[in-house]
C-alpha positions in Angstrom: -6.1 0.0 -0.4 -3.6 0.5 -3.7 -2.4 3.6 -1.8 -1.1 1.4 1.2 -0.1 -1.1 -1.1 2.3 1.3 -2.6 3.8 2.3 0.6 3.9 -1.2 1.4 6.1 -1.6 -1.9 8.8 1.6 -1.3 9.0 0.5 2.4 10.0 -3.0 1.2 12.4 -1.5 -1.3 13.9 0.8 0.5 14.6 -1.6 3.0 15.9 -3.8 0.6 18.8 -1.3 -0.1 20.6 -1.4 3.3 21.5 -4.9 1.6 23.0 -3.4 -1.2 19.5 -4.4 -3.5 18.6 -1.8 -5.5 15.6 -2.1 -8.3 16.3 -0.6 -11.5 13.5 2.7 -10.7 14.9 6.1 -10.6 13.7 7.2 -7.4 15.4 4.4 -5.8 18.7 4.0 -7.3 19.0 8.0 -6.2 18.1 6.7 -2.6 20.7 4.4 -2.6 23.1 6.4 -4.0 22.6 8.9 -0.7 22.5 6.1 1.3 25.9 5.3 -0.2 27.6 8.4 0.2 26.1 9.6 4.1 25.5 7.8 7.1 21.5 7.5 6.2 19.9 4.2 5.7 17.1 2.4 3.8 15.5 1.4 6.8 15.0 5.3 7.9 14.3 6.2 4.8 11.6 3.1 4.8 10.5 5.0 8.3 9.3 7.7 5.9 7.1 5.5 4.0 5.2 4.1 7.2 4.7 7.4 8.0 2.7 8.2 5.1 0.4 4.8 6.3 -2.4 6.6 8.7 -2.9 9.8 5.9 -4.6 7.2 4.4 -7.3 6.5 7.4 -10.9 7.4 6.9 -11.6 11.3 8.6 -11.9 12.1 11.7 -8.4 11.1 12.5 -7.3 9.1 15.0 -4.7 11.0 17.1 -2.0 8.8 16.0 -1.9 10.1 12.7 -1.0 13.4 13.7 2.2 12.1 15.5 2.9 10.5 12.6 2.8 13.7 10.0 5.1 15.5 12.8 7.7 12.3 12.5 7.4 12.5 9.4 8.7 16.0 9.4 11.3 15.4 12.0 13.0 12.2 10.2 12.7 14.2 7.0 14.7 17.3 8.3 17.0 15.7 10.6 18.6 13.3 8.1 18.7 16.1 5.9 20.5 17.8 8.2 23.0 15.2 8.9 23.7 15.5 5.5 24.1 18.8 5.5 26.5 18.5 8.1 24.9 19.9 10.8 26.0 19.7 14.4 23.6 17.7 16.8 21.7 20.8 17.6 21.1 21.9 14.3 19.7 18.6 13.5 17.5 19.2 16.2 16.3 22.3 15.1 15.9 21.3 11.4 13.7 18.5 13.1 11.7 20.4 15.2 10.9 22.9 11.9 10.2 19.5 9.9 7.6 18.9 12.7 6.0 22.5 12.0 6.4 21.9 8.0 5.1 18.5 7.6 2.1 19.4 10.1 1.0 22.8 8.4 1.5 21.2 5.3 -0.9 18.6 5.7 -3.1 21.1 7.5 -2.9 22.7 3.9 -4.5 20.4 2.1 -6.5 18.5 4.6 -10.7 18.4 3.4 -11.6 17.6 7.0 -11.7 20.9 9.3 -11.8 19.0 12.8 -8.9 17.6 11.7 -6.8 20.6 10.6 -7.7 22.0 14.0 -6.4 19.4 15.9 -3.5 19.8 13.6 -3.4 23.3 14.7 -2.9 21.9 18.2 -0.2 19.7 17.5 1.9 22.1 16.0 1.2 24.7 18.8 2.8 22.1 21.0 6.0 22.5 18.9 6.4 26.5 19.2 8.1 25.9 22.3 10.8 23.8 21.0 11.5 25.9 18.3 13.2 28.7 19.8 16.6 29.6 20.1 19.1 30.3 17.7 21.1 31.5 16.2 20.6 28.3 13.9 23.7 27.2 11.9 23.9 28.0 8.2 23.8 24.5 7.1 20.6 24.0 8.4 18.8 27.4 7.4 16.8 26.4 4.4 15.3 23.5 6.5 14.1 26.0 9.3 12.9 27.9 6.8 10.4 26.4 6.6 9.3 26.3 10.3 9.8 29.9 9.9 6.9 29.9 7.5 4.7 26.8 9.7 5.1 28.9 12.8 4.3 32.0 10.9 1.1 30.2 9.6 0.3 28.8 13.3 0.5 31.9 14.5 -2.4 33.4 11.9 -4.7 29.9 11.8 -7.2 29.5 10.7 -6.4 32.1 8.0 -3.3 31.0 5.7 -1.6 33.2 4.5 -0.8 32.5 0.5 2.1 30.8 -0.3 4.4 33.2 -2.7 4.1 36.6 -0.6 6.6 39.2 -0.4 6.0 39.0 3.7 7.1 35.1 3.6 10.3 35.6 1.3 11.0 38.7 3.9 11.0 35.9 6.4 13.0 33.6 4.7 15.9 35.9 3.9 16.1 37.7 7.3 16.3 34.0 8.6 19.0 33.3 5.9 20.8 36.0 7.0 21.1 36.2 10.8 20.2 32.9 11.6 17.0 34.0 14.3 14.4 31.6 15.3 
């Protein structure tokens, strides 16, 4: 209960600052300040906070929750795209990755193995749409990361550790030509 009580209290706040009320609290002056200075808003950033709502449910999952830890991802990236400055289809690839991030991340750290395999299907549902490329510069060390959640997908249910030489491989051949 305190932990949705807490959302409850950032969403409210964040909120708050599309009418220029900001609370003296670190965290949220910096919001406002990139809410100031790009086209992003308090109410997507509260969009973030709802999403954290259904972690919060007793296991097994309701299938809900996992479309909520992918748009989680996806609103994460893609604003960060945007300010970034990415064209529209970089945004939609640094939203797709945020899908495969935010979902093998979670899959990371979830106790409850029928749930991390119904993760595991989620985000094999997402390989599709992240193809292409190659992906603009701006957006690179957002899809990244979907390098590495696709990467993961591909080897579940064995993870492979985070800090390997293989993964930084993967992450500077991706910095450097741009291929999905």
């Amino acid at each position: 209960m305190i932990g949705r009580i807490r959302l409850a209290w950032w969403r409210d706040r964040l909120i708050e600052i599309d009418g220029a009320i900001v609370h003296a609290e670190p965290n949220l002056e910096a919001a406002a300040r990139i809410v100031a200075e790009t086209a992003l808003t308090g109410a997507i950033l509260a969009g973030l906070a709802e999403r954290w709502d259904p972690l919060l449910d007793d296991f097994p999952w309701e299938s809900e929750v996992f479309g909520a830890i992918a748009g989680r991802g996806a609103i994460l990236f893609g604003q960060a795209g945007l300010i970034l400055g990415a064209d529209y289809r970089g945004i939609v690839q640094a939203s797709v990755a945020g899908s495969l991030w935010a979902l093998l991340d979670v899959a990371r750290h979830c106790s409850d193995a029928d749930s991390r395999d119904v993760i595991f299907d989620v985000g094999t549902d997402f390989l599709d749409k992240f193809a292409g490329g190659p992906v603009e510069m701006a957006v690179r060390p957002l899809t990244m990361l979907g390098l590495l959640a696709r990467r993961d997908l591909k080897r579940w249910p064995r993870l492979e550790a985070e800090a390997t030489p293989a993964r930084a491989w993967v992450m500077i051949h991706h910095k450097l030509t741009g291929k999905l």
